[in-house]
N, C-alpha and C positions, 0 to 999 in steps of 0.2 A: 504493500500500500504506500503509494505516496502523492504527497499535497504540492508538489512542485508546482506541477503544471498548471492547478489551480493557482495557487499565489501568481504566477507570472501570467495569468488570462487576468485578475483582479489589476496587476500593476498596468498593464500594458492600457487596458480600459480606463486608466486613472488618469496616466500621461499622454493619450489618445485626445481624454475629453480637456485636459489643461491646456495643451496645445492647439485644438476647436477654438478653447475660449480667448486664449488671447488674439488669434487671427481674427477673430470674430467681433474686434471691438475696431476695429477698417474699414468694416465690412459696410457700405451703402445697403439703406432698406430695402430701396428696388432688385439690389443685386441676393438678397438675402432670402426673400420673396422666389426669387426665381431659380434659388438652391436647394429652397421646400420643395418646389413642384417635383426639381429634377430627382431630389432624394425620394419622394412619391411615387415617382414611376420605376425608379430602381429596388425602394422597398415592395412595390406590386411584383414585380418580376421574381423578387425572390420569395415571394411568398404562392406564385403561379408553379415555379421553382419546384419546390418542395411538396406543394398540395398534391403533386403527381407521384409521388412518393404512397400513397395512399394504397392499397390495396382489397377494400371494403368497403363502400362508398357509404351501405349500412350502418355498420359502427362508426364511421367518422357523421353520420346525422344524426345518429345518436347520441355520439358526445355530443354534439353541437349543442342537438337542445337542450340536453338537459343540463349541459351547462352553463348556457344561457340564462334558466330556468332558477339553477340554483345562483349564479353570478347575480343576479338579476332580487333576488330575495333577501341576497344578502349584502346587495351594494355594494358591493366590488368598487367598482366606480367613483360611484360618490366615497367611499371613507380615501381612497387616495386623492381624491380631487381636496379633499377637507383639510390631507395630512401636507398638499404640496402647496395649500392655502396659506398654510403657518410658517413653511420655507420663506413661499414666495413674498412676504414680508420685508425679508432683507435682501432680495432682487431686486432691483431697479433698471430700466433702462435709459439711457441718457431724455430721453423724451417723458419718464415717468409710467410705461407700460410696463404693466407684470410679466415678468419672464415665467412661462408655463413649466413650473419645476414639475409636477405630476405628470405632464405631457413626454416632458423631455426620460424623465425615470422611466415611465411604463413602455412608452416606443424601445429606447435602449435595453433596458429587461428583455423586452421580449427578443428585439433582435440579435442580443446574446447569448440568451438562455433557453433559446427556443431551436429543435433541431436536431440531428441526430448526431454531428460533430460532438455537442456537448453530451449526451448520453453516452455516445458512446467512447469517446474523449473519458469520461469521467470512468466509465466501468471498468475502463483498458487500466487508468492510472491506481484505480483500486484494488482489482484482480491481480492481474500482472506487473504495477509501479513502472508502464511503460507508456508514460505522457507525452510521446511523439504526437498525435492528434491533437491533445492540448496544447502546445505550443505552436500548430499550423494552425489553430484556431483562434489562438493572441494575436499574431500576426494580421489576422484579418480584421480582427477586433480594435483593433490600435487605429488604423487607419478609418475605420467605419466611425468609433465612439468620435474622433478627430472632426469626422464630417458629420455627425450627428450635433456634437456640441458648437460647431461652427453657427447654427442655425438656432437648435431649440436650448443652448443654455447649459446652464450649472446641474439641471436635474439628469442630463448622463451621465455625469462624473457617480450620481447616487446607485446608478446600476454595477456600479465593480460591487459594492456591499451584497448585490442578490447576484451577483457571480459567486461568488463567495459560499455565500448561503446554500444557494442550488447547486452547484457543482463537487465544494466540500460535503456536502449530505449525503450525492450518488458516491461520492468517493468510498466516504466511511462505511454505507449501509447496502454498496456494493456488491458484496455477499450474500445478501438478502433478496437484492432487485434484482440477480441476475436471471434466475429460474424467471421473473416473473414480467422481463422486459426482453422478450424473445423478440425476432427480428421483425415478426407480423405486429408484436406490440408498439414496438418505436417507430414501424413504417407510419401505424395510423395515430401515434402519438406525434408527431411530426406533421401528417396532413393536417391532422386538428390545426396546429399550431398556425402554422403559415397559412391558410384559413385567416387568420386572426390578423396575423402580418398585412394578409391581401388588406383588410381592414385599415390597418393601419396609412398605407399606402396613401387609401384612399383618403383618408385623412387627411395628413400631409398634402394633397392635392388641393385641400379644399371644398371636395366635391360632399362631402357629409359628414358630420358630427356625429360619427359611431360611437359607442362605450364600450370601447374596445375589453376594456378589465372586467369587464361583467362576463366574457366568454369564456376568461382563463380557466375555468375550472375543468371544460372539455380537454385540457392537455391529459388531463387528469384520468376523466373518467376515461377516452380512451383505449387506454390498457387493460383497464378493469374491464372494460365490456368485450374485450378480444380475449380475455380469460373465462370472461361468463360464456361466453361464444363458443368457443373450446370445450367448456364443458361439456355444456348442451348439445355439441355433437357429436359428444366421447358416449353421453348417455342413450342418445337413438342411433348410435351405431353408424352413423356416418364418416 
């Protein structure tokens, strides 16, 4: 088992999103404006990307809804939108606009934490303590958080902490998730996700004010319903 690769995906996200932010203060609103769109059509892409990744289209609408359902009851949304309320306090932009730290957190989470790199990234580094994956995965991370914080702010730099979170968790409890994150589980845990991403996209674009955090939970159930799936066809003999 080891946390390397983790720490160096947490660092690289850190000085990715420090170096964004200082470029970022040059930066003209029209030209800043037109780095959303572009970062918009690039998060669409990779979230079209990955949703092909799926293999069940079944389970991946099942998680959907019911993650929806439960994101949705439980506010997902609103309690981050609440928590990057009290951040964005001590944002400012030279014009006196709040910089969207919730915004800037939940897009970057997801586009770092969301994926099979990182799954399987973390299982390799826990299993076998061979973080090659993880460290192809910083690398891209560095550069992305760079052009994430150039645009949406200080709330990327807050996704190295749920790099951390979620990546050290699979690391440690690796042993456990392994049985139960088979390669059918992570393909449609992965659609799930960039699903989510394509949302985001759209966002970024402008084109609609989705709540995006209210869906997270289908990363989740996902797996779970490719295991309840399994069953169910282990017991009628399929």
């Amino acid at each position: 088992m080891s946390m390397a690769g983790v720490l160096v995906n947490m660092a690289t996200v850190l000085l990715g999103s420090l170096a964004g932010l200082l470029f970022r203060k040059g930066i003209p609103e029209r030209v800043t404006s037109a780095v959303m769109i572009g970062l918009g059509l690039c998060t669409a892409y990779i979230g079209i990307d990955g949703a092909l990744a799926g293999e069940n289209v079944l389970v991946v609408i099942a998680a959907m809804v019911g993650g929806a359902i439960t994101g949705t009851l439980l506010d997902i949304d609103g309690a981050l939108e609440r928590l990057g309320k009290r951040v964005e306090r001590r944002f400012r932009r030279e014009k006196g606009e709040s910089v969207s730290i919730a915004e800037g957190f939940v897009t970057a989470t997801l586009l770092f934490c969301v994926g099979a790199m990182t799954v399987n990234g973390a299982l390799n580094a826990g299993i076998s303590g061979d973080n090659r994956l993880l460290y192809t995965k910083s690398m891209l991370d560095l550069f992305s958080s760079a052009m994430l914080a150039a645009s949406l702010g200080a709330g990327v730099a807050l996704a190295a902490a749920a790099v951390l979170v979620l990546e050290g968790g699979l690391v440690l409890l690796s042993g456990l998730l392994a049985p139960v994150l088979t390669p059918a589980a992570v393909a449609e845990m992965t659609c799930a996700g960039s699903l989510i991403i394509i949302a985001i996209g759209v966002n970024l674009m402008g084109l609609a004010k989705i709540k995006v955090a209210n869906y997270l939970p289908a990363i989740v159930l996902a797996p779970v319903i490719v295991r309840i799936a399994a069953a169910l066809s282990g017991l009628l003999g399929r």
